[in-house]
C-alpha positions in Angstrom: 101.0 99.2 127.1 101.7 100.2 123.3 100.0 103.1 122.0 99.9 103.7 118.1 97.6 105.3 115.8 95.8 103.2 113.5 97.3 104.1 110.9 100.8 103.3 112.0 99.3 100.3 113.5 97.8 99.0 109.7 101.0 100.2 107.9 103.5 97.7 109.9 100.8 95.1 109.3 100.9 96.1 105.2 104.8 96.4 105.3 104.9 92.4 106.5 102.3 91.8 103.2 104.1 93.7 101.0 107.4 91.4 101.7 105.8 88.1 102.0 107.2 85.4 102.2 110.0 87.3 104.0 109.9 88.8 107.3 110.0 92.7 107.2 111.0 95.1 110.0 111.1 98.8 111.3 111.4 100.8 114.1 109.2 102.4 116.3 109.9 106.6 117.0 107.9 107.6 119.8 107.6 108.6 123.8 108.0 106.4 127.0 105.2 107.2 129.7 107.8 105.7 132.6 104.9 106.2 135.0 101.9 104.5 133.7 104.4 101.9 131.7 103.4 103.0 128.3 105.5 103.0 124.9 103.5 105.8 122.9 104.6 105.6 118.9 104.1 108.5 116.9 106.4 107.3 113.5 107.3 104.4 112.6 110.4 103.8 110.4 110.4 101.5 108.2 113.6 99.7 107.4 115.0 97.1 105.0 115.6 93.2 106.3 119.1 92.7 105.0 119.2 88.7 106.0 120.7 87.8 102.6 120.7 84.2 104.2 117.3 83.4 106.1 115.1 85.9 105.3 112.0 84.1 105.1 112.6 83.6 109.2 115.0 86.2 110.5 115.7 89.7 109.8 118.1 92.6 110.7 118.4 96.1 110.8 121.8 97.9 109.1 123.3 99.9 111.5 122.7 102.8 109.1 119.3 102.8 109.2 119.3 102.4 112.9 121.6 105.4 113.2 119.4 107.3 110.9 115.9 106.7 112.5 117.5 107.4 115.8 119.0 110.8 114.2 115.1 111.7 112.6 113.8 110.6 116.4 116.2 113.3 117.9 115.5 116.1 115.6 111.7 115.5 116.0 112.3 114.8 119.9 111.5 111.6 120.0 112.8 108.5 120.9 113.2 104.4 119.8 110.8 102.7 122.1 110.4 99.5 120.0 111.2 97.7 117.0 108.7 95.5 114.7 108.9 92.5 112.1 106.8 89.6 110.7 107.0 86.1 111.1 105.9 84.8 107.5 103.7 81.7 108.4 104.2 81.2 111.7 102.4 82.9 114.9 102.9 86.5 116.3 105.2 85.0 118.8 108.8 85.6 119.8 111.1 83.2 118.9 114.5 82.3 120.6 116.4 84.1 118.1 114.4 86.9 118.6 115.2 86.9 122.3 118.9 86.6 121.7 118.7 89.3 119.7 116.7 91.9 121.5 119.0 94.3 123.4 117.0 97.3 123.4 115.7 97.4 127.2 112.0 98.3 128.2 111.4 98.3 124.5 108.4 97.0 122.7 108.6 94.3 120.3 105.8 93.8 118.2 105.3 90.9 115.9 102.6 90.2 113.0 101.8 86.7 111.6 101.3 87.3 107.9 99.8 83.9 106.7 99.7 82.8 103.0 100.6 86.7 102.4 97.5 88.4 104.6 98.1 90.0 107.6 96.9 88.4 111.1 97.4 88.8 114.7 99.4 91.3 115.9 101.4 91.0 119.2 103.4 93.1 121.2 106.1 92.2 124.1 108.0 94.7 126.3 111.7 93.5 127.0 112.0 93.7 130.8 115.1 93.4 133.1 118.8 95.5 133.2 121.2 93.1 131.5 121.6 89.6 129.6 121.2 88.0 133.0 118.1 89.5 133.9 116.1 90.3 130.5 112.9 88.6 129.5 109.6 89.5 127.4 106.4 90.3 128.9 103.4 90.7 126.6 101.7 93.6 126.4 98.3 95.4 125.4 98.2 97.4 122.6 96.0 100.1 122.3 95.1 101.4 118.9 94.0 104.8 118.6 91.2 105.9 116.6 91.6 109.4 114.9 88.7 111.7 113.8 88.6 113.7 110.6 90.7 116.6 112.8 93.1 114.0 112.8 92.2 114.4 117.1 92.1 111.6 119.2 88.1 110.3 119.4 88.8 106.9 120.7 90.7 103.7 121.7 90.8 100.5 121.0 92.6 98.3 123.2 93.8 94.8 122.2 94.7 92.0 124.4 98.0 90.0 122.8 95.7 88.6 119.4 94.9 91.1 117.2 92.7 91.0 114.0 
């Protein structure tokens, strides 16, 4: 399961409005729960998509920035337990390049449909397995949290693949 305020949550889904038509991206700062099998995000990072080429249906992530948000992860003790970009007009859904591309084991991947410019479901999938040979996705819930006025915990809101 991937836990994330909401929001965290409702700024990924704004960053993939705000670059409509093309596909934005970040990375997720958080905690692994090995035990119960949960990716807890506490920051997200959001990065630029420098596909000069295809940016309307792939993206990428400089190594810089990916150094950096790893470095701020560190300092803060946290770690990179997921990544997350749009898919402009087309489903919250992996596609095969973004299975080619995913390297970062037991990671989640989350993915939001922005259609005609609006946010709309959002999905997340855990990449599973040791190597190349082995790795696959496996969808996953997502569990918004709900934050009172103390900014404490008050409530979850757990979402099966589709979201909003």
């Amino acid at each position: 399961m991937l836990e994330i305020s909401v929001a965290d949550y409702e700024a990924m889904r704004a960053h993939g409005e705000e670059t409509y038509p093309h596909e934005c991206c970040g990375i997720l700062l958080g905690r692994t729960d090995v035990a119960a099998g949960n990716n807890e995000v506490t920051r997200i990072v959001r990065a630029g998509n420098t596909r000069t080429d295809s940016a309307h249906n792939r993206y990428h992530i400089a190594p810089e920035e990916l150094i950096a948000a790893q470095r701020e992860g560190r300092e803060a003790g946290l770690d990179i337990v997921g990544f997350y970009h749009s898919h402009p007009d087309h489903p919250a859904q992996w596609s095969a390049t973004d299975f080619a591309e995913a390297h970062w084991y037991g990671c989640s991947y989350v993915i939001t449909a922005v259609e005609g410019g609006r946010a709309a479901a959002t999905n997340s999938f855990r990449l599973t397995g040791a190597d190349e040979e082995t790795k696959g996705f496996k969808g996953e819930e997502i569990a918004i949290d709900v934050l009172g006025a103390d900014g404490e915990v008050t409530g979850v809101l757990e979402m099966e693949g589709k979201t909003r």
